[in-house]
C-alpha positions as CSV (number, residue, x, y, z in Angstrom):
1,X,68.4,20.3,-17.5
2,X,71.7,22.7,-17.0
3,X,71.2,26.5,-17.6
4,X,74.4,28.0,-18.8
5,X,73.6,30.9,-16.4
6,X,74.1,29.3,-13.4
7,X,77.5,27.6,-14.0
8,X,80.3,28.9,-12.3
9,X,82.7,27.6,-14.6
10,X,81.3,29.7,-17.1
11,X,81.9,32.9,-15.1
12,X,85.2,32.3,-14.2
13,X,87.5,34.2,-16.7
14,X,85.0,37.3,-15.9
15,X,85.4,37.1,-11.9
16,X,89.2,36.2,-11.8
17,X,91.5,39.5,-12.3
18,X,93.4,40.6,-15.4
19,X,96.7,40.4,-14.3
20,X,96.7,37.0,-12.8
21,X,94.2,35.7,-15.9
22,X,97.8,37.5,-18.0
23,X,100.6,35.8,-15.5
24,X,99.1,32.6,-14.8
25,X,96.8,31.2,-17.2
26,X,97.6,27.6,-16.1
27,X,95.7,28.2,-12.5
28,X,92.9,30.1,-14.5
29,X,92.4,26.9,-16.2
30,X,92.4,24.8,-13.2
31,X,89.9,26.4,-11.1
32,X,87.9,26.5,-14.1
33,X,88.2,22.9,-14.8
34,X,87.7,21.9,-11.6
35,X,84.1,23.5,-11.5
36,X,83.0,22.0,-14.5
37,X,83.7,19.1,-12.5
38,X,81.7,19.9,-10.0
39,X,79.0,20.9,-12.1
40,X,79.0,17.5,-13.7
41,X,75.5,15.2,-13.2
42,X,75.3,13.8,-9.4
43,X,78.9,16.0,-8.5
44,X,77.5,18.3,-5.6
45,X,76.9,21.5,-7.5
46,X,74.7,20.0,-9.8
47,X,72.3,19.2,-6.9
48,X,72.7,22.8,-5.7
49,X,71.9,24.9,-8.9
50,X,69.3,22.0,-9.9
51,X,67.6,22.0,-6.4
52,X,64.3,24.2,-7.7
53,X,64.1,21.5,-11.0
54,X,64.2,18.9,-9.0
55,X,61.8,19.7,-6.8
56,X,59.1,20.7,-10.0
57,X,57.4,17.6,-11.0
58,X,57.3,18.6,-14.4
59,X,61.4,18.9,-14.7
60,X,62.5,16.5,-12.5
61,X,64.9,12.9,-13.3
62,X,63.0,10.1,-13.6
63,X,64.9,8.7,-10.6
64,X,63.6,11.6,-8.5
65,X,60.0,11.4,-10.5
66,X,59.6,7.4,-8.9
67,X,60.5,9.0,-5.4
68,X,57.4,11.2,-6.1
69,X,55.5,8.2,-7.2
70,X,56.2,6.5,-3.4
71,X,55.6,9.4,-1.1
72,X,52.3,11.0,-2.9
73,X,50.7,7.7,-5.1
74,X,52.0,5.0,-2.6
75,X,47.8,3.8,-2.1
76,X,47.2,3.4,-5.7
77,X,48.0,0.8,-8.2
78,X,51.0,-0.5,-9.4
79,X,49.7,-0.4,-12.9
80,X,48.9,3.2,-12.8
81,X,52.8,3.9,-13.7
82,X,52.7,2.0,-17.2
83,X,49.2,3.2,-18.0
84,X,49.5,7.1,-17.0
85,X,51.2,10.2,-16.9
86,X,52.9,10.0,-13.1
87,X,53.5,13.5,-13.5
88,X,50.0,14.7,-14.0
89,X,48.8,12.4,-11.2
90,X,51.1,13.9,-8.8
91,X,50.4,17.2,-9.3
92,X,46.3,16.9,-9.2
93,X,47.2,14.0,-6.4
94,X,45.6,16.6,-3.8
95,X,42.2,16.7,-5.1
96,X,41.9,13.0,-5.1
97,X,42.8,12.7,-1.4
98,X,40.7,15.8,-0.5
99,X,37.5,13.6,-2.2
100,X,37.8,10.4,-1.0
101,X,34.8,8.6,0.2
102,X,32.8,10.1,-2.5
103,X,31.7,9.0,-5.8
104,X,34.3,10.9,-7.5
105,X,37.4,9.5,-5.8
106,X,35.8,6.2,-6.8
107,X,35.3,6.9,-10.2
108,X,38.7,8.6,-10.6
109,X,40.6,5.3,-9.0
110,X,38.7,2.7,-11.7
111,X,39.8,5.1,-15.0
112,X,43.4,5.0,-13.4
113,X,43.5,1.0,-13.8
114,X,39.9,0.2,-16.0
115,X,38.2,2.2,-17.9
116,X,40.8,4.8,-19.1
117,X,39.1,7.2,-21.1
118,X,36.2,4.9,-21.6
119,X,32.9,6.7,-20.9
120,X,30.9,4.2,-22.1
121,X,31.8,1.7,-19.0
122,X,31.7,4.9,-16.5
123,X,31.3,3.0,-12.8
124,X,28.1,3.3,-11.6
125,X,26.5,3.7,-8.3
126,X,23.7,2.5,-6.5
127,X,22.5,3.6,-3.0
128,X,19.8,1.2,-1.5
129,X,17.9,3.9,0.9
130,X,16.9,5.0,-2.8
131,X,14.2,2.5,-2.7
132,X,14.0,1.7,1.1
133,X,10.7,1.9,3.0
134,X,10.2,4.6,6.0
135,X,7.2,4.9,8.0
136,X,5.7,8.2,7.2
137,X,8.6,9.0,4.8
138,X,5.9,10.2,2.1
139,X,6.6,13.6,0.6
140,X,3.6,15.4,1.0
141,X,2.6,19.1,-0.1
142,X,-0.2,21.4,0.3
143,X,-0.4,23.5,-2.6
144,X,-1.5,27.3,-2.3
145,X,-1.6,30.1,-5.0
146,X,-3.5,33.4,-6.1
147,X,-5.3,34.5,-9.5
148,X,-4.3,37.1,-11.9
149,X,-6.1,37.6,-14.9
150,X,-5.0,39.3,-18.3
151,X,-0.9,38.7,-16.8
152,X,2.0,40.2,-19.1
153,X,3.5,38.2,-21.8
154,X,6.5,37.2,-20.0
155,X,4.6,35.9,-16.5
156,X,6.8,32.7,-16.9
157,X,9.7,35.0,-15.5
158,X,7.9,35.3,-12.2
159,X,9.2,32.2,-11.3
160,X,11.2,32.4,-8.5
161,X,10.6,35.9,-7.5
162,X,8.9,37.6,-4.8
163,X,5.3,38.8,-4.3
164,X,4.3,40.8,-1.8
165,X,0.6,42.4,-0.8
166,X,0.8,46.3,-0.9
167,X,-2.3,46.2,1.8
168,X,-2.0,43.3,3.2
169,X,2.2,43.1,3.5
170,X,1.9,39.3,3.1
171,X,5.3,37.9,1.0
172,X,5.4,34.4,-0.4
173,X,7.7,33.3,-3.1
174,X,6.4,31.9,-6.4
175,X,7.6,28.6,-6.9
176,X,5.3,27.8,-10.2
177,X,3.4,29.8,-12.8
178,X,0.7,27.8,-14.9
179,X,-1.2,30.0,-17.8
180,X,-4.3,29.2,-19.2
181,X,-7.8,30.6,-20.1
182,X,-10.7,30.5,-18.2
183,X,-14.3,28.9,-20.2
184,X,-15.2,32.1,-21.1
185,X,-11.5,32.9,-22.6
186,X,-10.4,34.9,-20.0
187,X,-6.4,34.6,-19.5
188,X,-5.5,33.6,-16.2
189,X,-1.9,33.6,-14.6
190,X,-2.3,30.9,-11.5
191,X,0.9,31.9,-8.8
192,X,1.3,28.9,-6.8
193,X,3.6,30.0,-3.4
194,X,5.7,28.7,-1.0
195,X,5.6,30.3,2.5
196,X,8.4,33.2,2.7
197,X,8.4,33.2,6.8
198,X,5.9,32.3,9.6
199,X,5.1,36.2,9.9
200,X,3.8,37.5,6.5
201,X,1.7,34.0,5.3
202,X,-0.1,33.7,2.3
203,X,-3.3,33.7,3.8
204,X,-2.5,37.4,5.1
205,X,-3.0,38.3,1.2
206,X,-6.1,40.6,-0.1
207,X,-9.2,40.0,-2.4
208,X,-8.4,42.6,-4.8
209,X,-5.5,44.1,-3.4
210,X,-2.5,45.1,-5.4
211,X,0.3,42.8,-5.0
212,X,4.3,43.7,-6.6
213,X,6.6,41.3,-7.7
214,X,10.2,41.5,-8.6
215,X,12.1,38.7,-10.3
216,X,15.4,37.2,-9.9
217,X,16.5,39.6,-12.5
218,X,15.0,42.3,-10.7
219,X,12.7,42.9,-13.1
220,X,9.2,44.5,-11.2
221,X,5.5,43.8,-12.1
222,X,2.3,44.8,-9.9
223,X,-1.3,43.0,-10.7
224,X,-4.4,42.9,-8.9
225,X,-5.9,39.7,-6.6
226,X,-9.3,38.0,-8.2
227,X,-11.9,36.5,-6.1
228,X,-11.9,33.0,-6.2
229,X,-14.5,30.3,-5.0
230,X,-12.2,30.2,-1.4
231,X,-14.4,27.5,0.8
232,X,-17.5,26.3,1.8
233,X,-18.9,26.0,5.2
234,X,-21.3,23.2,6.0
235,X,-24.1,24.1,7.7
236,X,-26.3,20.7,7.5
237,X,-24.0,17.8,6.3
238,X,-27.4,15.7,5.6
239,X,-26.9,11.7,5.2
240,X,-26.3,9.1,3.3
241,X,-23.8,10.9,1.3
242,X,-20.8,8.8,-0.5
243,X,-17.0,11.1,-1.8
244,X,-16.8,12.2,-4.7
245,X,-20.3,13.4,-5.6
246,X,-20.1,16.6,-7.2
247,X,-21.9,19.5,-5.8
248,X,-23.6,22.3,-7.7
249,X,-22.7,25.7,-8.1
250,X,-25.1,28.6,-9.3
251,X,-23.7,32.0,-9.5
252,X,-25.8,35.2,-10.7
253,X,-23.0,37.2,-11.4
254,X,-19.4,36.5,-13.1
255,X,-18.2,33.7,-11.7
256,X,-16.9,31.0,-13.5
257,X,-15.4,27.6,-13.9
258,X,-15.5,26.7,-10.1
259,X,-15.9,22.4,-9.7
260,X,-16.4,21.4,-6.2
261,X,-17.3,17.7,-5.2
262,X,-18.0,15.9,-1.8
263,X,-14.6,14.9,0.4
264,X,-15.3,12.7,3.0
265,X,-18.6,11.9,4.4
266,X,-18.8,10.7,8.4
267,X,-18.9,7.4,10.3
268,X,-22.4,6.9,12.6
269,X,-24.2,4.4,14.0
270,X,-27.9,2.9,13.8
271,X,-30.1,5.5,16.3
272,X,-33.5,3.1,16.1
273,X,-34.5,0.5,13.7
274,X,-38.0,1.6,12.1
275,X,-41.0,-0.3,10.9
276,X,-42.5,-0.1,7.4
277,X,-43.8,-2.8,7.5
278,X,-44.5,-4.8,10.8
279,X,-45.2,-8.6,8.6
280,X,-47.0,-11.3,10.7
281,X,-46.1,-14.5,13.2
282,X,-43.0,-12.9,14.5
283,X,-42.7,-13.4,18.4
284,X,-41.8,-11.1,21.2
285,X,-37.6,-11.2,21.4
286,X,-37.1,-12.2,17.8
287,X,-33.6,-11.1,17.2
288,X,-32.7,-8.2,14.6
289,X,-29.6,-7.3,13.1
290,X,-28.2,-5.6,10.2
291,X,-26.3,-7.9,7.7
292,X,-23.8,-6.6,4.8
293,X,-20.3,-6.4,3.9
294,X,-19.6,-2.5,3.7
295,X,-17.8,-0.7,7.2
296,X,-19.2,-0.7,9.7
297,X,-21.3,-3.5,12.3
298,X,-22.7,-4.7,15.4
299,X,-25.8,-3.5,15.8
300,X,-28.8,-5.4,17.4
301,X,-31.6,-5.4,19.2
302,X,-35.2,-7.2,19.4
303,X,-38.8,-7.7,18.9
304,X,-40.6,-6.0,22.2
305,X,-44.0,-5.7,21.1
306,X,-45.7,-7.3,18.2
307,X,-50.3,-7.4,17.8
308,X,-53.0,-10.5,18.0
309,X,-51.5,-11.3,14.0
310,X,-47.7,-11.6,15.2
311,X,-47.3,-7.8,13.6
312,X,-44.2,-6.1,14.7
313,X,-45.3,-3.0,16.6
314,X,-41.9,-2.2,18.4
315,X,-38.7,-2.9,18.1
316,X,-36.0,-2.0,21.1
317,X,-32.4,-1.5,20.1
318,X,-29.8,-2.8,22.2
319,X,-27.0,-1.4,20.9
320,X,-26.0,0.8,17.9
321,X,-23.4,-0.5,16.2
322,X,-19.9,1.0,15.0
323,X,-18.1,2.5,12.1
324,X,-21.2,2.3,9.9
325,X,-20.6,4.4,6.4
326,X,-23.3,2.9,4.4
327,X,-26.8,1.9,5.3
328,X,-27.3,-2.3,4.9
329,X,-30.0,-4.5,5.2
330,X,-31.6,-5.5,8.6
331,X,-32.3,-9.3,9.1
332,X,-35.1,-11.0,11.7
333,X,-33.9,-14.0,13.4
334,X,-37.4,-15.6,13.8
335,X,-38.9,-19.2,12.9
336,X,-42.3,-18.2,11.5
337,X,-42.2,-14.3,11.1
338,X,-42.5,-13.5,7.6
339,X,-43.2,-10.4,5.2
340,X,-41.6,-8.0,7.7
341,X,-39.9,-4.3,6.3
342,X,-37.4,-2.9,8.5
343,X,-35.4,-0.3,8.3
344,X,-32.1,0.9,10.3
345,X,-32.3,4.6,10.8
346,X,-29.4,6.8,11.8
347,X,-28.4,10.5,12.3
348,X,-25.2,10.6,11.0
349,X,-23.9,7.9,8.5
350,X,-23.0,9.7,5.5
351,X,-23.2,13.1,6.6
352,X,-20.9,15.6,4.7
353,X,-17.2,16.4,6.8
354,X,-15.6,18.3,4.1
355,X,-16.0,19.4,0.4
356,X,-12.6,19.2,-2.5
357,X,-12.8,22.3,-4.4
358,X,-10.9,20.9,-7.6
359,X,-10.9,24.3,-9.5
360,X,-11.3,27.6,-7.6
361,X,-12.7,29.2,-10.8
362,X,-12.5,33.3,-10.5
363,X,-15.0,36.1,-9.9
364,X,-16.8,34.6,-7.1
365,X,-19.0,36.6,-4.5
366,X,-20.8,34.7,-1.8
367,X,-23.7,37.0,-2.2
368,X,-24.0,35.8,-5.6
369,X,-23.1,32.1,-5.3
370,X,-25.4,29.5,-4.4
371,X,-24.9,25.6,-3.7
372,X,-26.8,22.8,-4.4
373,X,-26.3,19.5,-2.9
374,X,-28.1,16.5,-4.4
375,X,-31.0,14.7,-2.6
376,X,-30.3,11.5,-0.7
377,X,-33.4,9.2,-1.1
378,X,-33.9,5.8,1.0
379,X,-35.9,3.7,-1.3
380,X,-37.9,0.2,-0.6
381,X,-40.7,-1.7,-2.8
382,X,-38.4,-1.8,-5.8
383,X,-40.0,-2.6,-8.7
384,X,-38.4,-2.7,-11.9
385,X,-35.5,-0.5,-10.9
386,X,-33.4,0.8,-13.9
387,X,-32.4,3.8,-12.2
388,X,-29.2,5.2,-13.1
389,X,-29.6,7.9,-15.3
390,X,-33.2,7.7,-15.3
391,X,-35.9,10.7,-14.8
392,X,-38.1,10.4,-11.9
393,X,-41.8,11.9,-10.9
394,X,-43.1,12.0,-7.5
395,X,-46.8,10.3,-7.7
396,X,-48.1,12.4,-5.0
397,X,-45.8,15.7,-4.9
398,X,-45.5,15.6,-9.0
399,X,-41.8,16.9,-8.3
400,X,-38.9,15.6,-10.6
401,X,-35.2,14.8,-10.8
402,X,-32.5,13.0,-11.9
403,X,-30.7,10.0,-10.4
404,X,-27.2,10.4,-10.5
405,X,-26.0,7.2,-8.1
406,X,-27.8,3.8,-7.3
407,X,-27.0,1.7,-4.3
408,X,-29.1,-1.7,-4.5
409,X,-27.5,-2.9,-1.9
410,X,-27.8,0.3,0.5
411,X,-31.2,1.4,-1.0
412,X,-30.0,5.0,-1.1
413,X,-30.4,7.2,-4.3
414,X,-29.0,10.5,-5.0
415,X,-31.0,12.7,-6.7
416,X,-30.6,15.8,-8.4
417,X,-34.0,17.6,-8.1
418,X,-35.3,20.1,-11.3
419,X,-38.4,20.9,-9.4
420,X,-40.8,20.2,-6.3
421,X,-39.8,19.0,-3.5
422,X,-40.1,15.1,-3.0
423,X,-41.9,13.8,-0.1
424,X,-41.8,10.7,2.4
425,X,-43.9,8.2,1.6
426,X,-44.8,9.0,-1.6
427,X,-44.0,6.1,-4.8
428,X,-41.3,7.3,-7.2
429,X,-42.0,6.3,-11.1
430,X,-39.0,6.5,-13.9
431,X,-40.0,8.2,-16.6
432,X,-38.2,6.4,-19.4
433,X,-38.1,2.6,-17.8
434,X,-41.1,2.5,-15.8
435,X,-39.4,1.4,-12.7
436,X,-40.8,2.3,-9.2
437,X,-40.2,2.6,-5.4
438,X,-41.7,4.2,-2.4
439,X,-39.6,6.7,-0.7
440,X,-38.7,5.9,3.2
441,X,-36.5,8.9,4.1
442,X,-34.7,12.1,2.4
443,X,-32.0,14.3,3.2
444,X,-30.4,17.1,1.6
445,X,-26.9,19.0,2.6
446,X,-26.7,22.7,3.2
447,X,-23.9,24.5,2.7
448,X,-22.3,28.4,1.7
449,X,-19.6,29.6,0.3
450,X,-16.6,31.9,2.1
451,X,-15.0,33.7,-1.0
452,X,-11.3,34.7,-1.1
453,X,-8.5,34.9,-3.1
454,X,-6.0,32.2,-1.8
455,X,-6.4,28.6,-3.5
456,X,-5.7,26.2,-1.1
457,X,-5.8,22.4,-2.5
458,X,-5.9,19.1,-1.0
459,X,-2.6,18.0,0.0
460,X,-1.1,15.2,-1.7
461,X,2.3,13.2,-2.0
462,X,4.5,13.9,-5.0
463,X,6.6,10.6,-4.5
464,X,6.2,7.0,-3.9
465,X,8.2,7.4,-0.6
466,X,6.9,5.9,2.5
467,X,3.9,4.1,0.4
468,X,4.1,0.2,-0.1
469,X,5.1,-0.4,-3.3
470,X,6.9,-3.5,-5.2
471,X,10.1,-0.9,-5.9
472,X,10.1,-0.2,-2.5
473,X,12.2,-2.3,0.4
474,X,11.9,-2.9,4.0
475,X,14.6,-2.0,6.0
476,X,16.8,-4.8,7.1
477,X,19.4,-2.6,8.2
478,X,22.2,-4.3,6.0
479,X,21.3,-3.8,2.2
480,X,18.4,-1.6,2.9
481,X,19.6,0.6,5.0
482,X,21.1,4.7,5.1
483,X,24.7,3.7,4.9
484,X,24.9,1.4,2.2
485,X,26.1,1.5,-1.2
486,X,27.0,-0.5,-4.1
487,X,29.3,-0.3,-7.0
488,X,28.2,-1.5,-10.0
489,X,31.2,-2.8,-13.0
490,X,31.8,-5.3,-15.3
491,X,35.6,-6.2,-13.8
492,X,36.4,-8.9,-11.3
493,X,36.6,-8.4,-7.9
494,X,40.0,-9.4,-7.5
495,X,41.0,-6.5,-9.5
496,X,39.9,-3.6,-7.6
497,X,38.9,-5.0,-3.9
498,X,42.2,-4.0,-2.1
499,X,42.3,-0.5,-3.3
500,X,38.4,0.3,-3.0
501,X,39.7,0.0,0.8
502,X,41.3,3.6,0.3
503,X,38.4,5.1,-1.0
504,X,36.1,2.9,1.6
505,X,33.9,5.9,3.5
506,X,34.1,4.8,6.7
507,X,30.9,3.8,9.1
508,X,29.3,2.6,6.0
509,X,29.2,-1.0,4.1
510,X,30.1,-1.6,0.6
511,X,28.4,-4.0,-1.8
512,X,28.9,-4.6,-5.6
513,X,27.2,-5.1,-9.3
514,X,29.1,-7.3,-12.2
515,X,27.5,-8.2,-14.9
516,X,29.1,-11.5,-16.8
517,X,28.6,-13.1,-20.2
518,X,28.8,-17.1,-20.4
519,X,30.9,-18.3,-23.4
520,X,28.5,-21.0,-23.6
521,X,25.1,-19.6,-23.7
522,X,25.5,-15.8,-24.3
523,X,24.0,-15.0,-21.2
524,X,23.9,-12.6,-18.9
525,X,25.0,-13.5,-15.4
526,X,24.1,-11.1,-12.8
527,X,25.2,-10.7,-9.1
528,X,26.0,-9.3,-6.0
529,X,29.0,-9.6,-3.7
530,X,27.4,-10.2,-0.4
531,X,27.7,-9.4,2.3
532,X,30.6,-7.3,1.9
533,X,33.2,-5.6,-1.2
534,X,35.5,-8.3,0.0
535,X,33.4,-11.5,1.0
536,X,31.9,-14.7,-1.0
537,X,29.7,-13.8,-5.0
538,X,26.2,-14.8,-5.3
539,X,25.0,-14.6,-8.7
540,X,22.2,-14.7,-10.1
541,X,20.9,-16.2,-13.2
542,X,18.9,-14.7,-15.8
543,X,18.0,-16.9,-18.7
544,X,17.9,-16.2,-22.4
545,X,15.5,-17.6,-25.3
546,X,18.0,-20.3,-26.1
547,X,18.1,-22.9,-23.7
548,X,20.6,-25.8,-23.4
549,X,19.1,-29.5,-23.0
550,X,20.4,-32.8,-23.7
551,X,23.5,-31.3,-25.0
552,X,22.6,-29.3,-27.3
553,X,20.6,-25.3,-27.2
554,X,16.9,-25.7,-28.9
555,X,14.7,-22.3,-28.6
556,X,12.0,-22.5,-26.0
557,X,10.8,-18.9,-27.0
558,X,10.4,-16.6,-23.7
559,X,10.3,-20.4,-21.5
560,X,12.8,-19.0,-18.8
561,X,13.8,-22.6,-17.9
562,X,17.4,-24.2,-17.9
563,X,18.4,-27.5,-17.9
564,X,22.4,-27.4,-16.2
565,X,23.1,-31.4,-16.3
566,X,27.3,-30.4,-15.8
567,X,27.6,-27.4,-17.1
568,X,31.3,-25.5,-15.9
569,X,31.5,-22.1,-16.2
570,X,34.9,-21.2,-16.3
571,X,34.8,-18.0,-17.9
572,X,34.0,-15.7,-14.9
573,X,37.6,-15.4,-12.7
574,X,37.7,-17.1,-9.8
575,X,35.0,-19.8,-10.2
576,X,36.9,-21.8,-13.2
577,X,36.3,-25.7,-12.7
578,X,33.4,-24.8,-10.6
579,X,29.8,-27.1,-11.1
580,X,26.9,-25.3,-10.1
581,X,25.7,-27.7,-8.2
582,X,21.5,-27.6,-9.6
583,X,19.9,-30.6,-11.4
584,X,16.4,-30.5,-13.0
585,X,15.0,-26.8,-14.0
586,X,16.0,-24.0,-12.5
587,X,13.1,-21.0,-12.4
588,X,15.5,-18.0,-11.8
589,X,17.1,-19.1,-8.1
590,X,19.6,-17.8,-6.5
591,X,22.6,-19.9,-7.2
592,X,26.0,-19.3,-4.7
593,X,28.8,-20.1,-5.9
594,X,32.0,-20.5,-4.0
């Protein structure tokens, strides 16, 4: 490590004068010998003209080099020196410090003494609020986006860019493009947004308006807004209605493709009970109630007037009910009554809240658009019913239609009417079956369209998050909780506990993972150090096909039972000449060992 350069005893016969290197060559060679003593290793001068070596971690002694080891690697393993290069680690020393309490200073402390330049048996992390439950936690989204039709080749590349209405001045940013063709083979471009500020919303932009957009590449397109089916307004939500039941669209002009079905439908309550039938021997304050299992309940009231033959002639009702969503059956509390037909009436159970439009289709114009909402038909006198699907003829109106959803227990069909207009009262016959029924009450929904050009679709979550689920946890605010984490390895705990204290993040707790094979069995024992990196091992036992009995391993196929007798397992450190203490069969419990 000496450069000839810097040695004074090597400049000497330059420095000293001619005359006395001529007349006294004997001190010449004494003040030259006495620097190449002082230049000698650990004389003074070598310190001095070696200080900048010394102090580069890549020159230094190896004395010196250990010194480095103390002052900069003094919280890591001992091991570390006969496994790595001590000169490396001081130099990138820095980054470890300036990263611990994260994953990487972990990971880079278990290759120092573990893993080495194993990637196969990289340590592993697992963070419990992963799968913890929180109230409301759900991620939920309303998706909103605009139509362009016939878009360049290269739409894809809108992604991410900006869009803004030339008339309007609304600006969104397009989060997702999704091509496809329309029924009639029409190329579509669908531009779903998210909100650029609370000033210039989507909703500001234009039917037909031009609209710009530049891409992250600042690349710049324009297009053109299409009219989409935008909402409908309810004018008469009708009864009896039930989700889900699709709803009709005629359109005179262009439209296309639009799909629309019924979203929620309204609680009521039973407004009078009414008589079809008033049956005979029934007696003044007879009780009557409805009776079935769907929501809703309580109402009640009571015979008040009945003729000379016990006839039910009026009924009084003494209280409506609550939370009624379906119609249901009404029962008479009487001794001798018999034959009776009564119906509970209402205003408002099943009436329309709120449509789904489930594809905004393009080209719509209210003006052009018309909706159809099926017939709701109360029904009594069933004879012979067969009615799903079937084709039915009014026997007095001669209208027709088709009966898209049965309710025996309700008594409510819905009916999409081809022609004529049904009428109460009247018997019903199926075409195809011969079934029959006589109508007691109909209702029909009226609603219009409000075109636009802004899709707006029913929210909904895009994770499991906040939702009961069997991956989902509790939080007990020890495992399940924010500041947990566990480390998952396949070394002993002894092994790494003290210096995982260095990288510990602090205000958090620490579990870990190990998975360990038995000699005996070849299975794979599972557990975790609980409750803390440093306190008692729980493991916990998974069993293979092979199971030891009597002393010997038979195959019980996929029979996850275990017979231990005196089993030790002394191949997992720390727990050698340990019994697990568990006679009989053990189903999968969780065994403590200690």
């Amino acid at each position: 490590m000496k450069d000839s350069y810097k040695l004074i005893s090597s400049q000497i016969e330059k420095e000293i004068p001619q005359f006395i290197r001529m007349e006294y060559p004997s001190f010449v060679t004494f003040i030259k010998s006495y620097y190449q003593w002082m230049e000698k290793e650990g004389a003074p001068y070598h310190f001095i003209a070696n200080a900048l070596n010394f102090s580069d971690v890549d020159r230094t002694s190896i004395q010196l080099l250990d010194e480095f080891a103390k002052n900069f690697l003094s919280p890591l393993p001992n091991n570390i020196y006969d496994n790595n290069n001590i000169a490396t680690l001081v130099k990138y020393i820095e980054q470890y410090y300036s990263a611990r309490g994260s994953e990487k200073s972990f990971q880079f402390l278990f290759r120092l003494f573990e893993y080495q330049a194993d990637k196969d048996h990289e340590l592993e992390f697992y963070y419990p609020s992963y799968d913890m439950l929180r109230v409301s936690d759900g991620k939920w989204v309303k998706e909103k986006s605009l139509k362009i039709i016939d878009p360049p080749e290269n739409v894809i590349s809108w992604e991410s860019g900006q869009i803004t209405g030339n008339d309007s001045k609304a600006i969104a940013v397009i989060d997702e493009v999704k091509v496809y063709e329309s029924s009639s083979g029409i190329k579509i471009a669908e531009l779903f947004l998210i909100e650029f500020d609370i000033i210039h919303k989507p909703e500001n932009f234009i039917c037909g308006e031009t609209v710009t957009i530049v891409t992250n590449d600042m690349m710049t397109f324009t297009a053109v807004t299409e009219n989409i089916f935008f909402n409908i307004k309810i004018t008469d939500g009708g009864k009896y209605y039930i989700p889900n039941q699709r709803v009709r669209i005629t359109n005179s002009g262009v439209g296309e493709d639009a799909r629309v079905v019924i979203n929620y439908t309204g609680k009521g309550t039973v407004s009078k009970f009414g008589i079809v039938d008033g049956g005979i021997n029934y007696l003044v304050n007879d009780k009557i109630f409805t009776h079935g299992d769907d929501f809703g309940s309580g109402a009640y009231g009571k015979v008040s007037e009945v003729d000379v033959n016990g006839s039910i002639t009026k009924i009084k009702l003494l209280f409506g009910g609550h939370d009624y969503r379906y119609c249901q059956s009404v029962i008479i509390d009487s001794q001798n009554g018999e034959n009776a037909i009564i119906m509970m009436d209402t205003d408002d159970i099943g009436r329309i809240t709120s449509t789904e439009i489930r594809d905004f289709g393009i080209n719509y114009i209210d003006a052009e658009t018309t909706l159809t909402f099926n017939t709701s038909m109360r029904i009594y006198n069933v004879i012979k019913d067969g009615f799903v699907g079937e084709r039915i003829v009014g026997n007095t109106s001669g209208a027709n239609g088709v009966i898209e959803y049965w309710n025996k227990k309700t008594g409510v069909l819905s009916v999409y009417i081809e022609s004529g207009q049904f009428i109460e009262g009247e018997v019903i016959t199926g075409q195809r079956y011969g079934g029959e029924a006589t109508i007691y009450e109909l209702s029909t929904a009226v609603g219009v369209i409000e075109e636009g050009c802004l899709c707006s679709y029913k929210g909904r979550y895009i994770n499991n998050d906040g939702h009961i689920s069997s991956l989902k946890y509790i939080q007990d605010s020890y495992f399940y909780q924010m500041f947990s984490y566990m480390i998952m390895t396949s070394r002993d705990k002894s092994e790494w506990a003290e210096y995982v204290k260095h990288v510990h993040p602090s205000g958090t707790i620490g579990f870990s993972y190990r998975d360990v094979v038995s000699q005996y069995m070849n299975e794979s024992y599972g557990g975790f150090i609980s409750p803390h990196l440093d306190t008692t091992e729980f493991y916990k036992f998974r069993w293979s096909s092979e199971q030891y009995h009597g002393g010997h391993i038979r195959n019980k196929g996929n029979t996850q039972i275990k017979q231990y007798k005196n089993i030790i397992i002394d191949d997992i450190a720390n727990i050698n000449n340990n019994i697990i203490n568990k006679t009989g069969y053990c189903f999968g419990s969780e065994i403590s060992i200690s």
